[in-house]
VMD Tcl script that draws the C-alpha trace (Angstrom):
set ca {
  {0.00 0.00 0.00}
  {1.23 3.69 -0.77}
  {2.41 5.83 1.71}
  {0.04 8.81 2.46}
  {0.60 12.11 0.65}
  {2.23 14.97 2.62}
  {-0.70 17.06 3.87}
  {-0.99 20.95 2.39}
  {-1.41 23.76 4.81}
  {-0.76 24.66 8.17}
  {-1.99 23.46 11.28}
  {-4.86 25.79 11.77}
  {-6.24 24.10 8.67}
  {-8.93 21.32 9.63}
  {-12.35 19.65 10.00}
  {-12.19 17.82 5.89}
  {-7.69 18.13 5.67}
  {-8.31 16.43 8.98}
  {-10.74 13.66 8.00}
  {-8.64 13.20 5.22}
  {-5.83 13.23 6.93}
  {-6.87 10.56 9.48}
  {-8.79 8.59 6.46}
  {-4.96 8.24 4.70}
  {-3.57 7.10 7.87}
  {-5.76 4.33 8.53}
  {-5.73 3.01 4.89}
  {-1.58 3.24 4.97}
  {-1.71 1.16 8.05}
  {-4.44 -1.38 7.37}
  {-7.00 -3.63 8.77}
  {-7.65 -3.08 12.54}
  {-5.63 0.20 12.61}
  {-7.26 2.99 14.86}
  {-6.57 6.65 15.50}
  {-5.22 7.52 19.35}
  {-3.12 10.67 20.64}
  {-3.29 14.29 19.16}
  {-5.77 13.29 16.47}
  {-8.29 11.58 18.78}
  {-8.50 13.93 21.41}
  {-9.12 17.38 18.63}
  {-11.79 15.23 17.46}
  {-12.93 15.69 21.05}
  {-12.47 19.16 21.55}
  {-9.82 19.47 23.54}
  {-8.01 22.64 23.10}
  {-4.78 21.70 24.66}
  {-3.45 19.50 21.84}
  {-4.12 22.38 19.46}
  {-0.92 23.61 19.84}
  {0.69 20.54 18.91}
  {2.00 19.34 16.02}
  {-1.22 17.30 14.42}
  {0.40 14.53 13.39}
  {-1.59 11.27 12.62}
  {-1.17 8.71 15.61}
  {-2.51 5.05 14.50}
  {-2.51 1.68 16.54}
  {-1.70 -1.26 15.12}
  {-1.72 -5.04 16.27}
  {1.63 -6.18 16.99}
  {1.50 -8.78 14.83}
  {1.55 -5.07 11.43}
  {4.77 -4.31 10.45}
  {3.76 -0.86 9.53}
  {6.45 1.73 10.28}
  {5.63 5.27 10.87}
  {5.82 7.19 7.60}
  {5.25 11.35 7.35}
  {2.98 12.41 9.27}
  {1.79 9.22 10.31}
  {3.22 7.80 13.36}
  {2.84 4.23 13.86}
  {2.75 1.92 17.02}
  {1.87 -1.45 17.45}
  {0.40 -2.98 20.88}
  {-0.34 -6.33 22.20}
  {-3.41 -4.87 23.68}
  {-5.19 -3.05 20.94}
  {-8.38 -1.52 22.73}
  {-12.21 -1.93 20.79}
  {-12.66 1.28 18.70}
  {-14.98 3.86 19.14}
  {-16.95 4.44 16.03}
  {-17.87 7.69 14.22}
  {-20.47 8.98 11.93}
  {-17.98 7.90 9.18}
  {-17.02 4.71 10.43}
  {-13.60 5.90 11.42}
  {-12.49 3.99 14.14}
  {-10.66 5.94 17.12}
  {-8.94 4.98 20.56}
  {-10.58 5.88 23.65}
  {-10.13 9.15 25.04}
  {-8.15 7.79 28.09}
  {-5.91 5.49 25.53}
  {-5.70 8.27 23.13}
  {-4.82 10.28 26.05}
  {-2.10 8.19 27.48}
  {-0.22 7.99 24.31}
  {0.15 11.33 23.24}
  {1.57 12.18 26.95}
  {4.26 9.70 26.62}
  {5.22 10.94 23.37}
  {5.62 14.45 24.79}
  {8.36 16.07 26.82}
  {7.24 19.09 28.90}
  {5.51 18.40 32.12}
  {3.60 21.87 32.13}
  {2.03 20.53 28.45}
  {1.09 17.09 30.31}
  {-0.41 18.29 33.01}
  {-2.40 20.64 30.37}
  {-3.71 17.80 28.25}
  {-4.54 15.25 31.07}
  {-5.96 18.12 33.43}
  {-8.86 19.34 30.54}
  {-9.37 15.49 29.42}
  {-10.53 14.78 33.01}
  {-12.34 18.00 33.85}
  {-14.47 17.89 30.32}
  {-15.53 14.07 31.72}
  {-14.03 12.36 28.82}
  {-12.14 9.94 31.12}
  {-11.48 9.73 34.86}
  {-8.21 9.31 37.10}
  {-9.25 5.60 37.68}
  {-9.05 4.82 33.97}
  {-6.57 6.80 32.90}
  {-4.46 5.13 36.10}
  {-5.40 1.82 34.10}
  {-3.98 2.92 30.31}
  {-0.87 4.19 32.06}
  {-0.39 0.52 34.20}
  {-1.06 -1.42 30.95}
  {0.97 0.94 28.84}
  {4.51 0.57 27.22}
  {7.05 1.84 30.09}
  {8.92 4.23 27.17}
  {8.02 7.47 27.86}
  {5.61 7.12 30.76}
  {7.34 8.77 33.48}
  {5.68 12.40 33.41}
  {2.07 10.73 33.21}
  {3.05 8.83 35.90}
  {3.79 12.00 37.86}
  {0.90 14.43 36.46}
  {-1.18 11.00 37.86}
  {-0.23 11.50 40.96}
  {-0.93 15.22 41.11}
  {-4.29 14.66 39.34}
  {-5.54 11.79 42.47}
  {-4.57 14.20 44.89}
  {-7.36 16.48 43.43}
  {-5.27 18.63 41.32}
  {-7.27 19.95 38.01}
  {-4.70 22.38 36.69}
  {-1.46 23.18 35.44}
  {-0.95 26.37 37.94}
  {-2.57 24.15 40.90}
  {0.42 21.64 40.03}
  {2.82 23.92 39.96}
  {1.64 26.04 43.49}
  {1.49 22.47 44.87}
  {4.78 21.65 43.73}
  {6.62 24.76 45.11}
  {4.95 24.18 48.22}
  {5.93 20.47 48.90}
  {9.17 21.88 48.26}
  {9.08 24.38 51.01}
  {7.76 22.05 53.84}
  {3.76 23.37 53.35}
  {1.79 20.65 54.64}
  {-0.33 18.97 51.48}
  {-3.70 21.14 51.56}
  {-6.91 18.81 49.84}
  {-7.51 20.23 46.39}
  {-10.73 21.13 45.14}
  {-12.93 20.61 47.61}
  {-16.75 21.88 48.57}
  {-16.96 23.53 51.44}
  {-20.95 23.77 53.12}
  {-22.27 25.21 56.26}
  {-21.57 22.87 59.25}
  {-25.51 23.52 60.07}
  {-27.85 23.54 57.26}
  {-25.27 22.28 54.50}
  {-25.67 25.12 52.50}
  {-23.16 25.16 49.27}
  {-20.71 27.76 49.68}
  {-18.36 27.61 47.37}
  {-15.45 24.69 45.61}
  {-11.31 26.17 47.14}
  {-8.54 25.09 44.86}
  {-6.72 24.01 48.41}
  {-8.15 23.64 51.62}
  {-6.18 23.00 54.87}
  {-8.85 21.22 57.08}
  {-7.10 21.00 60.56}
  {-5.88 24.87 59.84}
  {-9.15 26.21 58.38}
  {-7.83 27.89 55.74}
  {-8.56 28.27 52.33}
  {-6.31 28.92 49.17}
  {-8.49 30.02 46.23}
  {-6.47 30.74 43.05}
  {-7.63 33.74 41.09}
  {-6.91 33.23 37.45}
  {-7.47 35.74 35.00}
  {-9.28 33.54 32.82}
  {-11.46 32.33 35.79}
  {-12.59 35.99 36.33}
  {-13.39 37.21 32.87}
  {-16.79 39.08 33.52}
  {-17.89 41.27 36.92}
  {-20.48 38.97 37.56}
  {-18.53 35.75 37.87}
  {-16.04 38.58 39.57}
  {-18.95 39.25 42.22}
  {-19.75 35.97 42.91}
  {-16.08 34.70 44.12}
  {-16.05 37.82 46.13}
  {-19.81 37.17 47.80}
  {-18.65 33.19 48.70}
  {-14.83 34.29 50.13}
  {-17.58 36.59 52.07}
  {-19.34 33.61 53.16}
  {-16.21 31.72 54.15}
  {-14.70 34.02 55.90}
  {-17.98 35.13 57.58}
  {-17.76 31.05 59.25}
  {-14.57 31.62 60.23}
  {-12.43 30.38 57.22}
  {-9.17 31.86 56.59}
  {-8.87 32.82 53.05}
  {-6.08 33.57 51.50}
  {-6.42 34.14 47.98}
  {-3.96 34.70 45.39}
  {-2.89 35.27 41.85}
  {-0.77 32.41 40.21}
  {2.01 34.85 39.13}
  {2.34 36.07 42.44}
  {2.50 32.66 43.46}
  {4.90 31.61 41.20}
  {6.93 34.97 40.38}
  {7.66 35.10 44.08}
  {7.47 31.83 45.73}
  {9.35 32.01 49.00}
  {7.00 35.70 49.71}
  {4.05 33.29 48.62}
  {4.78 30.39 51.48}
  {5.86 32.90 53.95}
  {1.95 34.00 53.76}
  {0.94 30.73 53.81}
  {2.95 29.23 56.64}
  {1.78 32.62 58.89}
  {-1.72 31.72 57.59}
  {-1.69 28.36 58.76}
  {-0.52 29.55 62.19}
  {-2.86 32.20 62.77}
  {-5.64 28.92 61.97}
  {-3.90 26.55 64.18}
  {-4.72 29.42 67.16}
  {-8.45 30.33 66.20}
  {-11.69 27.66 67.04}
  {-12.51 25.26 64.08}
  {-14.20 26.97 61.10}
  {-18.50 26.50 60.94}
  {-18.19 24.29 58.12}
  {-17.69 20.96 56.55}
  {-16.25 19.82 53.55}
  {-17.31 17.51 50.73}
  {-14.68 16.49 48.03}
  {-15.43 15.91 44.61}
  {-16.97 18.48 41.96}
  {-18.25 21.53 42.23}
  {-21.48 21.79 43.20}
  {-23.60 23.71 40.50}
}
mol new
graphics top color blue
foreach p $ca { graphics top sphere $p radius 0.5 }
foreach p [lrange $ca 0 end-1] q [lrange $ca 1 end] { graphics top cylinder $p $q radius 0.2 }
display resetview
């Protein structure tokens, strides 16, 4: 079989060049072939691997002796997963397969974290499967999504929550819980999902992006529910990540001399509830 024809245009170039694209890969590598990695998870929307170079990632049975030709990258498993099926009868890896082999093709952790961080918060796949893929998985290249794993089961759903939580393990912080729901102790009232939340301490980290804030009323309503924290006797400390990160050891100065002030005042008037934000 011929080897696919170099594709024409850029990157931003898509939707058809990308069917195409993906249809040329598939017939170059033959029966049971399937599309994983970059390919697989644009098709889902994820904006992370946009900035990456949108090669053509196919899975073959072990038993192909297809070799990776232009933009077609080819790898053979012992363990090739079903297929998900589209409209056109493409058949394409599931998300957390797809996922897991893109990351161990990449290098940067930061990029990682990124693509593993908005696979799990858009629902596509959870921790516990992804955990699976990256068991099951070739050992080449699986060190950082080993690592990002980690981060991600300790509640971590971001590339600047990784990176706070990393500078603080470094400096002797104890771990906070990340992402967490915090209600009234009384009537269980909602009031409001901290990026990091120091239980014993009652304090509360919320990280205030830029992009989290876009709008006054979104703006407001972080404001009103620090209000409603702090009203119960919460610490909150909030903070910018390039504050956080630009000047680290300023950063867990305030956080260490938060934590003490907590460990002095009577336990906050509410109770926590990990998982997702409420809505």
């Amino acid at each position: 079989m011929a080897a696919p024809a170099p594709r024409r245009g850029g990157r931003t170039q898509r939707s058809v060049d990308a069917q195409r694209a993906a249809a040329d890969g598939l017939n170059y590598c033959g029966r049971d072939a399937l599309l994983t990695g970059a390919v697989a998870l644009d098709r889902l929307g994820l904006r992370s691997v946009r900035r990456l170079p949108q090669d053509v990632a196919v899975l073959v049975p072990h038993s192909q002796r297809r070799k990776s030709h232009g933009f077609v990258i080819v790898e053979r498993t012992i363990r090739l997963p079903r297929p998900d099926l589209d409209a056109n009868g493409l058949p394409w890896a599931p998300p957390a397969c797809a996922v897991v082999d893109l990351c161990r093709r990449l290098h940067e952790l930061d990029v990682v974290r990124e693509v593993v961080a908005e696979a799990v918060q858009q629902g596509h796949c959870s921790v516990e499967r992804l955990a699976v893929e990256v068991r099951d998985s070739q050992s080449r290249g699986s060190g950082l999504p080993r690592r990002v794993l980690r981060e991600v089961a300790a509640g971590v759903r971001s590339v600047v929550e990784a990176r706070i939580r990393e500078g603080m393990r470094r400096g002797g912080i104890p771990d906070p819980l990340w992402n967490v729901d915090l209600l009234d102790a009384v009537d269980g009232t909602f009031l409001g999902c901290v990026d990091a939340y120091w239980d014993e301490y009652g304090v509360a980290l919320p990280i205030d992006s830029m992009e989290w804030h876009l709008g006054p009323k979104r703006y407001k309503l972080t404001q009103a529910r620090q209000r409603d924290l702090t009203e119960r006797g919460v610490l909150v400390l909030p903070v910018a990540p390039s504050v956080a990160l630009d000047d680290l050891p300023r950063f867990l100065r305030q956080v260490r001399n938060t934590l003490a002030e907590g460990a002095t005042r009577p336990r906050p008037r509410v109770r926590l509830r990990q998982g997702p934000a409420a809505q």
